[in-house]
C-alpha positions in Angstrom: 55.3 109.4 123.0 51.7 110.4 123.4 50.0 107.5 123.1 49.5 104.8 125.9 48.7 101.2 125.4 45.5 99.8 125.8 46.0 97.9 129.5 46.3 94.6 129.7 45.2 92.0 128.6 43.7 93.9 125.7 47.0 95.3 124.7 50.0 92.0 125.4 53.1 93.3 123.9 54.2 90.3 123.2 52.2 89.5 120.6 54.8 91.1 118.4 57.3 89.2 119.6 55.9 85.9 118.8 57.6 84.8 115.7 60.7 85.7 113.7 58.4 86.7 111.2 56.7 89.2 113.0 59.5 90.8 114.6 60.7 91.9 111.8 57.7 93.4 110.5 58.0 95.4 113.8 62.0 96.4 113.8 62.5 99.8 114.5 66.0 99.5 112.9 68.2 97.4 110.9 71.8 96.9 110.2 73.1 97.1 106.3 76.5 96.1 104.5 76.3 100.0 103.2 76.2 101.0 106.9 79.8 99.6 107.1 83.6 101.3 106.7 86.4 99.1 107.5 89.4 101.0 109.1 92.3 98.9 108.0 96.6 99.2 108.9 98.9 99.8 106.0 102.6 98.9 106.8 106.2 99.0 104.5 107.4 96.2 103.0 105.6 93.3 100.6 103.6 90.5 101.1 102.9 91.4 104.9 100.0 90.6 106.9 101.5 90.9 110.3 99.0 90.6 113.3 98.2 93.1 115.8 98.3 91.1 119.4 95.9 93.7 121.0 93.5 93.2 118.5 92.8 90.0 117.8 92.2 89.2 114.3 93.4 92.8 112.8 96.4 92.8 111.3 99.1 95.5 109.3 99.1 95.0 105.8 101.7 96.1 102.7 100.4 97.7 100.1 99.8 94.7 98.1 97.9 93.4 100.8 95.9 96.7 101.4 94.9 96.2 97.8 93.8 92.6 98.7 91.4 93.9 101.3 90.1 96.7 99.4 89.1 93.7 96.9 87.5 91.8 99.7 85.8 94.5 100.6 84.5 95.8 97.2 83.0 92.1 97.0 81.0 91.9 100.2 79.5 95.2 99.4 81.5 97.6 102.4 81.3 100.7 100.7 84.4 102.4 102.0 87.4 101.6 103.7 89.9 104.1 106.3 93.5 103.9 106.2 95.8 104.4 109.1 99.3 103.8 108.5 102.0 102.2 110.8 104.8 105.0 110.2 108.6 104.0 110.7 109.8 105.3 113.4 113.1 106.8 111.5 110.3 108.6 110.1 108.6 110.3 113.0 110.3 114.1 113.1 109.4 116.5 115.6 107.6 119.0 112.5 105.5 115.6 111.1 106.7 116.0 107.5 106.2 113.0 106.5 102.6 114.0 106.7 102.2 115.4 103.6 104.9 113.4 101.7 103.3 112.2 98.3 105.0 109.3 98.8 104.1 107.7 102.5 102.5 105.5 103.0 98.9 106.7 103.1 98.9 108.3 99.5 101.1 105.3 98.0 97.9 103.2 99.3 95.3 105.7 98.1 97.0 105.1 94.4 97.3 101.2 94.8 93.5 101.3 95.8 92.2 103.8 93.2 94.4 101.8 90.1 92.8 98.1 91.5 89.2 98.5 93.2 88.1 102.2 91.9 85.0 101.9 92.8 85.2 101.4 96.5 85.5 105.0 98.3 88.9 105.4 100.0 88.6 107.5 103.8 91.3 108.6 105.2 92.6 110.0 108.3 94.0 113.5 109.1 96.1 113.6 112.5 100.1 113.9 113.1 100.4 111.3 115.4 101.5 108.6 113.3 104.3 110.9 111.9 104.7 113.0 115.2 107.9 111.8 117.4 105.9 113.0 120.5 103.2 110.9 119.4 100.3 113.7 119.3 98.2 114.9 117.3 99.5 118.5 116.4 102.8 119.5 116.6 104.7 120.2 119.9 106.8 123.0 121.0 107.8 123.6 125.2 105.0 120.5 125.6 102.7 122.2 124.7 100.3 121.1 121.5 100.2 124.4 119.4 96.7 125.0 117.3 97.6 127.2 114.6 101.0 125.2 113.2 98.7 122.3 113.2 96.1 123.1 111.5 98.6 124.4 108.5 100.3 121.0 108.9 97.1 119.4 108.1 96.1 121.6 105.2 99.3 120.1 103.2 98.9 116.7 104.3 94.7 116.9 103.2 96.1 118.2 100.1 98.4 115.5 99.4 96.1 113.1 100.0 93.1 114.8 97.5 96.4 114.3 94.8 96.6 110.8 95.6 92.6 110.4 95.1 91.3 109.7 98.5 87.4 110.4 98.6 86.4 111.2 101.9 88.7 112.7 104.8 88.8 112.7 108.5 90.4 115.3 110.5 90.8 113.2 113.9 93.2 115.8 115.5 90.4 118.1 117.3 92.4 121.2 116.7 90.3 124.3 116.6 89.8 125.6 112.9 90.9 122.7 111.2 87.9 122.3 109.1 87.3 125.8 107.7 90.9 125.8 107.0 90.7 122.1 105.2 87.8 122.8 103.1 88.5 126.6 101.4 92.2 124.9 100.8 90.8 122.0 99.0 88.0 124.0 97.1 90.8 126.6 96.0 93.0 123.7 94.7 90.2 121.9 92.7 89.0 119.5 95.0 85.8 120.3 95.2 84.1 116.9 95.4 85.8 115.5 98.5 83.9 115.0 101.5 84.8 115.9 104.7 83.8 113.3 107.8 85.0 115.4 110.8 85.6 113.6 114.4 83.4 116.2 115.6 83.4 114.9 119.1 86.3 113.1 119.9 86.8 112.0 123.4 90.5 111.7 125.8 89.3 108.1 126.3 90.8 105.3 127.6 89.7 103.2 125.0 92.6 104.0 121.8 94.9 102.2 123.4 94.8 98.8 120.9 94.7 101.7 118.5 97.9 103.1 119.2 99.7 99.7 119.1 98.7 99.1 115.8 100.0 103.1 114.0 102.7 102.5 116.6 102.1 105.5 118.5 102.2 104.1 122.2 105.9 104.0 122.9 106.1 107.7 121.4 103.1 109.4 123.4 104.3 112.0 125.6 101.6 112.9 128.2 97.9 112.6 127.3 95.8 114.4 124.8 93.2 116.0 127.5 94.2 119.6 126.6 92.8 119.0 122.6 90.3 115.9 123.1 87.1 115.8 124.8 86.2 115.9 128.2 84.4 112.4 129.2 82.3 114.2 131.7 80.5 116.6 128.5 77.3 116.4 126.4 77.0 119.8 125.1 80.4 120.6 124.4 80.0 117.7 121.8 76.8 119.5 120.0 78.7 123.2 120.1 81.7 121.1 118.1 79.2 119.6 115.8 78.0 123.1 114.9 81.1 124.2 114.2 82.3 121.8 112.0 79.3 121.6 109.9 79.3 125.4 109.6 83.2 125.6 109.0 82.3 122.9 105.9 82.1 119.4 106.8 80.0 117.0 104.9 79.1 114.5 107.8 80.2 114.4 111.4 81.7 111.2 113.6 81.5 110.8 117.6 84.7 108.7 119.2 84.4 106.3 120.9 81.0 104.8 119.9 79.1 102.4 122.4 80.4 104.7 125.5 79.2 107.8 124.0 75.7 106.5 122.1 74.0 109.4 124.1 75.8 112.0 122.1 75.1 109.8 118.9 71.9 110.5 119.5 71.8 113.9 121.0 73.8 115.1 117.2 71.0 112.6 115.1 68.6 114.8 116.7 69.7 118.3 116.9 71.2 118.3 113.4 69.7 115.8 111.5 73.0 114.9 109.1 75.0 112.3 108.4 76.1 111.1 111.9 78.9 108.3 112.0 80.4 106.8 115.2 83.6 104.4 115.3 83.9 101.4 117.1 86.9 102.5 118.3 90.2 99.5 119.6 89.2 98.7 122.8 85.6 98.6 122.1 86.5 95.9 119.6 89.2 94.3 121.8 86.8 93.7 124.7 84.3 91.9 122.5 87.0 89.6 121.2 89.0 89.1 123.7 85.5 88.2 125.8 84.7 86.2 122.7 88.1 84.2 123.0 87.5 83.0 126.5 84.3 81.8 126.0 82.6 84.6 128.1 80.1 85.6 125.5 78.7 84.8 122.4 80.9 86.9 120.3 79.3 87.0 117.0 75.9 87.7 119.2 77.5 90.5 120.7 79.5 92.2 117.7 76.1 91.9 115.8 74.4 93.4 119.2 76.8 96.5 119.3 76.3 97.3 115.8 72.7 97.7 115.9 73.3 99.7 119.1 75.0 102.8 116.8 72.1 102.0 114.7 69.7 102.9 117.4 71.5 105.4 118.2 70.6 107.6 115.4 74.0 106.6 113.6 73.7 106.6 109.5 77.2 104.5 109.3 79.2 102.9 111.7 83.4 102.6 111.5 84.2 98.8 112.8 87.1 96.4 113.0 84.0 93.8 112.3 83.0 95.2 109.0 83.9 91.6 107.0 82.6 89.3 109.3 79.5 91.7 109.5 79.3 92.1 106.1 79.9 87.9 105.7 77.4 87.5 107.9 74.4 89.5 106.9 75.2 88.4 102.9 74.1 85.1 104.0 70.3 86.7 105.3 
């Protein structure tokens, strides 16, 4: 920034501070509905909203109920939702067919969605570990997570969800290849208007663990996921990945976790200058309601607070737990 300030007391920076009404002629950023996707849980059965004890006020939903939400969501104005199923666990195989089944849960969701609320968009996610009996991401043979059968793995299941309509996918399983693989598949099988949003940099972090309770994937995890996720410790390895991805076809590009990794939100705003998404990952979310719970902070403060943070950041949408009670709130503005 070239320019100083005049010194003081001709230049008080607080002057623009002095009145609601003037800070907000000066905000650098703001927070929108349309900045919103709401990653939501669908289970078997009907009529279930069953509660997810790590995260407070998330739950797994049936079908019927996913279709509910998708509702709620269409009217508060959150432009897309994320699905994530909860898999049996008679389901889980060690090759992760039930992937690519038409019928799973994912694409019987998709359907429901599309048929009741078409014109919310429908993400969805692109990973093995909630079919995967060793609870990875890519398929695993000796213990070790092989590359190249994964990325064929996820070809059919991308596949089988563009049948089922889903509008935006999200590899999240950090194998190398996976986009450029994704992409000519789809194009060559008609596809051609779905969007890719690659987890571009995705981190080994600590903070999926809330996550994992709620696909079910905890019990089943063998080992960690260091050998395929990113290191914590790197910056640049994140903007190499980003590269990648966009050059191998991907429409817009997500860094995981969001508030521990805002500089590399900002770092892929700026060298790349396209769409740039970060999630609000489980813990993240846990923390600020389990905080919120016990009376340690104001929590509608801080949910607001950490949203604007991604915003900040350089972040053109934001994947969050809070997306209704964000979207509530700011409708009443």
């Amino acid at each position: 920034m070239s320019h100083q300030p005049a010194a003081f007391p001709h230049a008080r920076l607080r002057r623009t501070r002095k009145s609601a009404a003037i800070r907000g002629l000066v905000r650098e950023n703001a927070l929108s509905v349309e900045d919103l996707i709401w990653p939501v849980f669908v289970r078997d059965g009907e009529g279930v909203e069953e509660p997810i004890p790590s995260m407070p006020g998330v739950m797994r939903r049936s079908v019927d109920k996913i279709v509910d939400a998708a509702r709620e969501a269409a009217e508060l104005g959150i432009p897309a939702i994320c699905i994530f199923p909860y898999t049996d666990a008679s389901l889980k195989t060690q090759d992760c067919a039930e992937a690519w089944n038409p019928e799973n849960l994912s694409n019987r969701a998709i359907r429901a969605i599309k048929a009741a609320v078409p014109e919310i968009a429908i993400m969805t996610d692109i990973a093995l570990d909630p079919y995967n009996i060793n609870g990875h991401d890519g398929i695993v043979v000796d213990g070790e997570i092989m590359n190249d059968e994964t990325v064929e793995a996820l070809v059919k299941m991308a596949i089988a969800q563009c049948e089922a309509g889903a509008d935006i996918l999200g590899p999240s399983d950090m194998m190398d290849g996976r986009i450029g693989a994704i992409r000519a598949k789809i194009e060559a099988e008609g596809h051609k208007n779905v969007a890719i949003l690659s987890y571009s940099a995705k981190y080994a972090s600590a903070f999926y663990g809330p996550f994992r309770d709620a696909v079910g994937a905890s019990g089943a995890l063998k080992g960690d996921k260091a050998t395929y996720q990113m290191d914590p410790a790197n910056s640049d390895e994140a903007l190499r990945l980003v590269a990648r991805d966009l050059d191998e076809g991907a429409d817009m590009v997500m860094v995981k976790p969001g508030m521990p990794y805002l500089d590399i939100c900002r770092r892929v705003k700026d060298q790349f200058g396209v769409p740039t998404f970060a999630y609000q990952v489980s813990g993240e979310y846990a923390m600020i309601m389990g905080a919120a719970q016990n009376g340690w902070i104001d929590g509608d403060k801080a949910m607001l607070e950490s949203l604007m943070a991604f915003k900040r950041a350089g972040c053109d949408g934001i994947l969050t737990y809070f997306a209704p009670a964000v979207a509530r709130h700011l409708n009443q503005q």
